[in-house]
N, C-alpha and C positions, 0 to 999 in steps of 0.2 A: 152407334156412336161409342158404346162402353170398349167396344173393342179396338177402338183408335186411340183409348185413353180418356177420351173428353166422358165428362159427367153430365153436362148439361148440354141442349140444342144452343150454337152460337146467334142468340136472334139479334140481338143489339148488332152485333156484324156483319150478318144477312142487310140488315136495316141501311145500316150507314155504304157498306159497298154499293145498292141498290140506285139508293141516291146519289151516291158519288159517280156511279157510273152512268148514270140516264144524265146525268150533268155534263157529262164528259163524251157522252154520245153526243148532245146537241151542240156542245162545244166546236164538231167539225162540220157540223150542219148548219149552224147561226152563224155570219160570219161577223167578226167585229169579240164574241162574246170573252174571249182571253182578253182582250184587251179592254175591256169593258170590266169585269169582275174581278182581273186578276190584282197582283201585289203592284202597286207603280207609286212614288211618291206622293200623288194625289191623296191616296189613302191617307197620310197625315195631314191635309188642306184640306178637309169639306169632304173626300168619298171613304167615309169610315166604313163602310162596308167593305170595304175592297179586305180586309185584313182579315174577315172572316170567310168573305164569299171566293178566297183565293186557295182553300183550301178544296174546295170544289171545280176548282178547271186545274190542266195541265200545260205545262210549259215546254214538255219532252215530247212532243207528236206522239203519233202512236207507242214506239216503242218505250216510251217512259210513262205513257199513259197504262198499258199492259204491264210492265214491272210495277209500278204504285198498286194496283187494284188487286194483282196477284201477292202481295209482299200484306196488304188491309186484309185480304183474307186469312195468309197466314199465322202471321203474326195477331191480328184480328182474335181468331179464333182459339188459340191458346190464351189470349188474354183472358177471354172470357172464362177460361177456367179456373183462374185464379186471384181474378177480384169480383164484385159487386157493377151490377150492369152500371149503376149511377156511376161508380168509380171506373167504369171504364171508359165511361162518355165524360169524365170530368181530364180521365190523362188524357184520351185522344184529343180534345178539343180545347184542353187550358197550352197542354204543350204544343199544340200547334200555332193558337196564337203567340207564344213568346218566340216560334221558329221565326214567325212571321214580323214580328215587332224588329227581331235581327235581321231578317233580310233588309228591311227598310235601309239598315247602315251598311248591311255587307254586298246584297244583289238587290237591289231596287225595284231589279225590275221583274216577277217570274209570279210562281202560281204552282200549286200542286199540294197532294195528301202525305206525300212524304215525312214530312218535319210532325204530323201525327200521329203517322204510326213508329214514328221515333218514340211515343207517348207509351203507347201501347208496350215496345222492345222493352222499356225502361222497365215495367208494369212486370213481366214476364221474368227478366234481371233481377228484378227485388226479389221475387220469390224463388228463384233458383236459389240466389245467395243464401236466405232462410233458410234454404234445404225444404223448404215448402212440399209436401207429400201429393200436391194436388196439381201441378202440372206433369202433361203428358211425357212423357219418357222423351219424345223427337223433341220438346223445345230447346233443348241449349243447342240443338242442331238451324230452328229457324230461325236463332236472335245471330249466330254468327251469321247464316247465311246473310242476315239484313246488313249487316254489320258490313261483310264485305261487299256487298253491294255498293252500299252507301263510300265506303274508300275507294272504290274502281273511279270512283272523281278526285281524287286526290293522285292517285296513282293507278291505273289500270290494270297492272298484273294482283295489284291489292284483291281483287274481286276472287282472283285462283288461291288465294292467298285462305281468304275465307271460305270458299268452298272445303278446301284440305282440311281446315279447321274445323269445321259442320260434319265431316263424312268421320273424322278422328273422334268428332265426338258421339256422333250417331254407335259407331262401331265399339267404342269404348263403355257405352250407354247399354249396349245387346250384351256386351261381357259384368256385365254387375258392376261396373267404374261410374264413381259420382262424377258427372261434370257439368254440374248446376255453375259451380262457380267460373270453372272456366271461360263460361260462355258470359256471368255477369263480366269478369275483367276484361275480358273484351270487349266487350258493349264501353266500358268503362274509357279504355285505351284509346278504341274508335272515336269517341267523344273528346277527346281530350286533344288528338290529334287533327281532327275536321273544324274544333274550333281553333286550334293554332294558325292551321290554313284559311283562317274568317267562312269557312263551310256553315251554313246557317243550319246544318244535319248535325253539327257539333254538340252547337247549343242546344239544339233541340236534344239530341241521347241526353247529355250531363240533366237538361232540366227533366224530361222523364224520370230518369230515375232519383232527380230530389223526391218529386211531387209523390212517384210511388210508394217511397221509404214512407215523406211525411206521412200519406196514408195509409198506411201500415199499420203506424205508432198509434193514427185515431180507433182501429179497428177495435174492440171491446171483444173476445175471444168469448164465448160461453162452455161452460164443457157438456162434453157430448154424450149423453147416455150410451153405456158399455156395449148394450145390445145391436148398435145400430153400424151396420157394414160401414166401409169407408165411403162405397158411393151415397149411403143415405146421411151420412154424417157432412159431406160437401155442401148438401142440399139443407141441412140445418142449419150448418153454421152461415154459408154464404148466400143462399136463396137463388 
């Protein structure tokens, strides 16, 4: 793992992909179950569940069901390098309900982990911008790619758009070029433009990367004993 960058095993994301996916297996098995769990205005009458249990089925068949799961691991697993397991299940799962609270006013009716791992993007965004020492080299490569991802619904050639973006930074990234930030302002732009279009992927990036910041400022830094390599000093400060 040390040699992909990551300092720790991604277990919390093993975890939640796992589930998300055997959910989402059964989901083309069971029939009725999207509609049944998913986001529908009921959820604000009597099926309070739906707002949570919608973050567990998908609304994109297959092929949105494999980009979501592929995009949780990604992004998933950089998170985990640079917050605290609880603070990673507190962005994946706070910012996805507030994705979910806006679909209720913007798409009513749908379902899926995306607006989640917008939680997570945001989570990985803080720490670039910090200049944070502890994500891997390739993340301001996986928060564009999310990024354009995510605008290929606004606009479609947006998605090539952020590819170029990812691969300029991958490349600039191998030459000694910081571009932690680059990749938060666009996380940032992406946000600001998906909510202009009522994209409920808006609200979720911007509110990621509040909740990231706010939790940032709670973190309590300890300092590190001199002796201790950077990967054992990871493992001190963040567990």
């Amino acid at each position: 793992m040390r040699t992909l960058g990551l300092w720790r095993f991604p277990l919390v994301t093993a975890v939640v992909f796992g589930v998300t996916a055997l959910s989402n297996v059964a989901q083309f098995v069971v029939p009725g179950m999207l509609a049944h769990l998913g986001r529908a205005p009921a959820g604000l009458h009597g099926d309070w569940w739906r707002t949570g249990t919608s973050l567990f089925v998908q609304d994109g068949g297959v092929a949105g069901t494999v980009s979501n799961l592929l995009f949780l691991v990604l992004v998933g697993v950089v998170a985990e390098q640079v917050v605290s397991r609880p603070r990673w299940l507190l962005c994946y799962f706070a910012t996805g309900l507030v994705g979910e609270f806006a679909g209720y006013a913007w798409q009513p009716h749908g379902g899926g982990n995306s607006v989640a791992v917008c939680g997570l993007a945001g989570a990985v965004a803080v720490a670039l911008w910090r200049g944070d020492g502890r994500p891997p080299r390739f993340a301001p490569m996986i928060v564009l790619l999310w990024c354009g991802a995510l605008l290929a619904g606004l606009w479609f050639p947006l998605a090539l758009v952020g590819f170029v973006a990812a691969m300029a930074a991958r490349i600039a990234a191998e030459r000694g070029v910081a571009t932690g930030r680059w990749a938060t302002a666009g996380a940032l732009a992406a946000g600001v433009a998906l909510t202009a279009d009522r994209d409920i992927h808006g609200v979720a990036l911007l509110a990621g990367l509040v909740i990231a910041s706010v939790l940032v400022r709670s973190v309590r830094r300890l300092p590190v004993p001199p002796d201790l390599t950077s990967y054992t000093a990871n493992r001190y400060l963040y567990g």
